[in-house]
C-alpha positions in Angstrom: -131.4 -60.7 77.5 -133.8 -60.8 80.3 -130.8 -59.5 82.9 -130.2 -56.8 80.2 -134.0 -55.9 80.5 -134.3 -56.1 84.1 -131.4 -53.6 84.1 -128.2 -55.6 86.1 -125.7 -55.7 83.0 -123.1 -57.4 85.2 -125.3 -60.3 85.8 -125.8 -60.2 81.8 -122.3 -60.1 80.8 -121.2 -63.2 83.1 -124.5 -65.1 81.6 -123.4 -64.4 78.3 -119.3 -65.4 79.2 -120.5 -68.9 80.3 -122.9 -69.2 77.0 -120.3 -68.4 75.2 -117.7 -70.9 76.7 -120.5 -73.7 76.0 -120.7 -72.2 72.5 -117.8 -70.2 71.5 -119.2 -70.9 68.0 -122.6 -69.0 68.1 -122.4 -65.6 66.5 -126.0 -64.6 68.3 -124.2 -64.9 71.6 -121.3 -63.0 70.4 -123.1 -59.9 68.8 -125.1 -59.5 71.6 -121.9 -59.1 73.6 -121.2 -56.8 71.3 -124.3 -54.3 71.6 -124.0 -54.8 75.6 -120.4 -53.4 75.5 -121.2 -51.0 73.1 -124.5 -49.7 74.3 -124.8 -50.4 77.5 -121.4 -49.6 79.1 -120.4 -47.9 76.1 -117.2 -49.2 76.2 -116.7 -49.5 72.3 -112.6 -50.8 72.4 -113.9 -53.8 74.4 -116.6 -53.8 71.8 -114.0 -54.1 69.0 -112.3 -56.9 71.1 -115.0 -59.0 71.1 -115.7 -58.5 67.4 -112.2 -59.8 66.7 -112.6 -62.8 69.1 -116.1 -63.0 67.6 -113.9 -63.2 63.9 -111.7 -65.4 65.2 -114.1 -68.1 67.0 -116.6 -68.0 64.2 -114.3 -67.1 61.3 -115.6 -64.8 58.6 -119.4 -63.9 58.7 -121.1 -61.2 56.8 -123.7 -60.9 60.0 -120.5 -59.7 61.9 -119.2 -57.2 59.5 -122.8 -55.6 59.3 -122.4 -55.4 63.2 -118.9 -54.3 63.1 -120.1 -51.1 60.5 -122.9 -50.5 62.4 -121.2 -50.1 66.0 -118.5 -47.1 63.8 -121.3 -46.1 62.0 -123.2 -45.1 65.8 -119.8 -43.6 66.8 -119.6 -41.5 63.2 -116.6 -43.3 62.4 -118.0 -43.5 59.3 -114.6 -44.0 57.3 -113.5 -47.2 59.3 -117.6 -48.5 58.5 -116.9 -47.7 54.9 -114.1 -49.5 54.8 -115.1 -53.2 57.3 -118.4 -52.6 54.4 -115.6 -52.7 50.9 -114.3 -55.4 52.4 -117.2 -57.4 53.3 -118.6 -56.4 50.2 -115.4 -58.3 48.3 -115.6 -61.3 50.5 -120.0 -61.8 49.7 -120.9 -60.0 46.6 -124.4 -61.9 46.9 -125.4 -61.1 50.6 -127.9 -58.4 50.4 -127.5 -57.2 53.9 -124.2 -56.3 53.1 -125.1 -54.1 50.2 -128.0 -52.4 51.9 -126.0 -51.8 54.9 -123.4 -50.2 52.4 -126.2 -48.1 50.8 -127.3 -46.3 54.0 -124.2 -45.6 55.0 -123.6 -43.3 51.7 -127.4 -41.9 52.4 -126.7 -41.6 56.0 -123.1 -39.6 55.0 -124.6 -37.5 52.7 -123.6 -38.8 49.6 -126.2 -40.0 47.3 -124.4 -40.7 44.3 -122.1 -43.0 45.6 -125.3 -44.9 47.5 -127.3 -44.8 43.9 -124.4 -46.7 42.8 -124.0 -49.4 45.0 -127.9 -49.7 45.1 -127.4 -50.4 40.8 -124.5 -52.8 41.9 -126.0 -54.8 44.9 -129.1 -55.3 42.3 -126.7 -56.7 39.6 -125.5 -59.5 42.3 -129.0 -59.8 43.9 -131.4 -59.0 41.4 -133.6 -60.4 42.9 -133.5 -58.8 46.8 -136.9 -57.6 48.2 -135.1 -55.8 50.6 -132.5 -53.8 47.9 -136.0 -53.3 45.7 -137.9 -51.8 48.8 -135.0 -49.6 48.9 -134.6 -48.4 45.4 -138.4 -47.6 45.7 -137.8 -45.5 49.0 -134.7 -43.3 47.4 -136.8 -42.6 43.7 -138.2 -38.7 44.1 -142.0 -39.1 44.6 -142.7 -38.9 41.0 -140.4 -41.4 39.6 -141.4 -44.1 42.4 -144.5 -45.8 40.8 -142.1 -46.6 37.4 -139.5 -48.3 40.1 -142.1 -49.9 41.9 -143.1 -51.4 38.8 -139.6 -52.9 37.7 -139.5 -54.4 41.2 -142.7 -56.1 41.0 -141.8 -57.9 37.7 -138.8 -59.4 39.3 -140.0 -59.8 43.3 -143.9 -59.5 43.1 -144.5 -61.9 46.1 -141.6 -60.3 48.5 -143.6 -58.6 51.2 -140.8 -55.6 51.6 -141.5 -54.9 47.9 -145.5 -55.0 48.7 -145.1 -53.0 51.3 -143.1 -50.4 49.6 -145.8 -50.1 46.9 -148.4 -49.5 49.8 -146.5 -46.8 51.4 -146.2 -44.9 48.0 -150.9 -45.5 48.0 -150.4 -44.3 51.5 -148.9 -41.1 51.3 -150.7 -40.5 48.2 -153.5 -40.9 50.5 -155.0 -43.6 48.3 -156.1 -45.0 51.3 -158.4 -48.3 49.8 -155.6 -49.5 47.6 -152.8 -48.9 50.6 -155.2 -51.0 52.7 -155.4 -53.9 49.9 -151.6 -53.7 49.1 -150.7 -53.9 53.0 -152.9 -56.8 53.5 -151.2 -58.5 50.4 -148.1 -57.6 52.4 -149.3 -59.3 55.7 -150.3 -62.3 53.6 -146.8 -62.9 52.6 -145.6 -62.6 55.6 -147.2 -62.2 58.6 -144.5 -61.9 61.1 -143.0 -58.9 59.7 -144.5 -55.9 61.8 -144.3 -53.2 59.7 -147.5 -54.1 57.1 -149.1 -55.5 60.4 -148.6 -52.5 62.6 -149.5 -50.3 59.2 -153.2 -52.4 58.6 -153.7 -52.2 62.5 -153.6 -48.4 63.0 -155.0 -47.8 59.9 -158.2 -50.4 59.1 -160.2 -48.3 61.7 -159.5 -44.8 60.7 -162.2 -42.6 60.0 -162.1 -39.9 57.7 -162.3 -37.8 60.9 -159.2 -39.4 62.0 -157.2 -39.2 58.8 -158.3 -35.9 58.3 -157.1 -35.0 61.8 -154.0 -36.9 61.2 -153.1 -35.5 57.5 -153.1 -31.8 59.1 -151.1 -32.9 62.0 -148.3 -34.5 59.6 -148.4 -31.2 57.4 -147.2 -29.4 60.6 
């Protein structure tokens, strides 16, 4: 990672081939040879090679079929991503990743239906998934988002994606004392996740000069 930031990909691909010889087994190792072929050098068939070795060291893993999508998804491949995401969707009907990978692709592709209705099924195997809540919260129209936000609290009250969802819907109704409460909650249950941090950080100090400034800018 550090050769990757520093900029010399060679000397991070031959790091990463002698990792991987000491631990053909680790899938971190072999994703991130993944994203340096495919977004570094851009070389996506080698990219799809090590996917398949990646299958065939590690055997099946949802992690790499999310990975797999996602590289055909960048590429707008999205029929061969729909199809790695049916499949992986057969093989772990109770990964949430895997759903909520499949629902974005539908959002991303335009079709909203089809992504409403893997959102109702990925609930009916997880049911109880922050992260498929915080979604079905996002996708509701404005005004039917507080009566969704309200079926996910009963099931998930204490998931901070499902917090921070109801925040977001205080924030942009520029309810700005109860977003501030609500993304604190959502730091509380989880302070490493940086989205309620970054949100309560910007935000704690804003003067009404400042939001005012801010809410016209937005409008734009």
């Amino acid at each position: 990672i550090m050769e990757q930031a520093l900029g010399n990909v060679k000397g991070a691909q031959e790091k990463l081939e002698a990792a991987l010889k000491q631990h053909p087994k680790e899938i971190k190792l072999w994703m991130l040879g993944v994203r340096l072929e495919s977004e570094e050098n851009g070389n996506i068939a080698k990219a799809r090679e090590l996917i398949k070795s990646a299958f065939e060291a590690c055997g099946d893993c949802a992690r790499l079929c999310i990975a797999s999508s996602k590289m055909e998804i960048k590429e707008k491949l999205f029929t061969k991503a729909r199809t790695i995401l049916q499949d992986a969707r057969m093989k772990y009907k109770s990964n949430e990743d895997v759903w909520l990978e499949s629902v974005r692709l539908e959002v991303m592709d335009a079709n909203l239906k089809i992504a409403s209705y893997l959102l109702a099924k990925g609930l009916q195997e997880c049911p109880k998934s922050g992260k498929l809540w915080a979604e079905a919260i996002s996708m509701e129209p404005p005004h039917l988002r507080n009566a969704k936000s309200a079926d996910a609290l009963k099931v998930c009250d204490q998931d901070e994606k499902v917090v921070l969802a109801v925040a977001k819907i205080f924030w942009n109704d520029q309810k700005i004392e109860k977003a501030r409460r609500w993304f604190l909650r959502a730091v509380g249950y989880n302070p490493v996740n940086g989205d309620p941090v970054s949100y309560t950080h910007l935000r704690a100090h804003e003067t009404r000069e400042d939001l005012v400034c801010r809410l016209l800018l937005e409008k734009k």
